[in-house]
N, C-alpha and C positions, 0 to 999 in steps of 0.2 A: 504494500500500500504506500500509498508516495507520501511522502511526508518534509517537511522543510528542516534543513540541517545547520545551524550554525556554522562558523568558521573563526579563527580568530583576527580574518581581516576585515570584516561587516561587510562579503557578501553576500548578495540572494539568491540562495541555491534551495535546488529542490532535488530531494532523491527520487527516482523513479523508475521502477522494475519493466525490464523488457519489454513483460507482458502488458503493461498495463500501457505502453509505448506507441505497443502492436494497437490493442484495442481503441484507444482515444486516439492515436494522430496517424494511424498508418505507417508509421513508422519503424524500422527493424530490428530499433537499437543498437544502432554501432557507434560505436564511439569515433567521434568526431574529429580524433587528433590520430589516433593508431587503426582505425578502420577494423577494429574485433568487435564480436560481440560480447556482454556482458549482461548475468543475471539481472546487476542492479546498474544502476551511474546515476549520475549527476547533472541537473541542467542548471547550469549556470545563467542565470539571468541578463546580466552586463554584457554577455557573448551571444548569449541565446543558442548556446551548444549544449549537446549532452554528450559526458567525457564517460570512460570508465573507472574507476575508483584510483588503477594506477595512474591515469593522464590529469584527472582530477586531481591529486595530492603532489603531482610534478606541477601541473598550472600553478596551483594556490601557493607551493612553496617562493614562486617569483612573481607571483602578483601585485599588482600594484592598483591601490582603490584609487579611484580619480573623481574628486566630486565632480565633475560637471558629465560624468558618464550616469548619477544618477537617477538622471528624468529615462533614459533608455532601460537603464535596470529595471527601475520600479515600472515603467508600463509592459516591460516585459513578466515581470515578476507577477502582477495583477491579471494578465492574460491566462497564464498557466496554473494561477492556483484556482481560479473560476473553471479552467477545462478541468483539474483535478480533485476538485471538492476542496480546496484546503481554507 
């Protein structure tokens, strides 16, 4: 079940499993940086990607939050938790 995950750089990510990928967007689940598939990943808001858990925790290691990225996060961020109930 998809649910929203902290980070300790403030941004807006949402976990979300394959299947639930499959079902609400048509989507395969592949992760967007290494092209596998995976159980679960992560969509990142600010990019509007979904990573795998390894491409996810290599992004967030060198990221960097940029306020004026976040009118783009948060209307992305408010798109996907309305498709995901959250």
């Amino acid at each position: 079940m998809a649910k929203i995950v902290e980070n300790n750089k403030g941004f807006k990510v949402i976990e979300i499993s394959r299947i639930e990928m499959v079902s609400r967007l048509g989507s395969f689940g592949i992760c967007d940086s290494c092209n596998r598939t995976a159980a679960n990943g992560y969509y990142v808001a600010v990019l509007n990607k979904w990573f795998c858990k390894e491409c996810y925790n290599d992004w967030l290691s060198r990221a960097v939050n940029y306020p004026q990225d976040r009118a783009i996060e948060n209307r992305n961020f408010e798109y996907y938790k309305k498709m995901f109930g959250l």
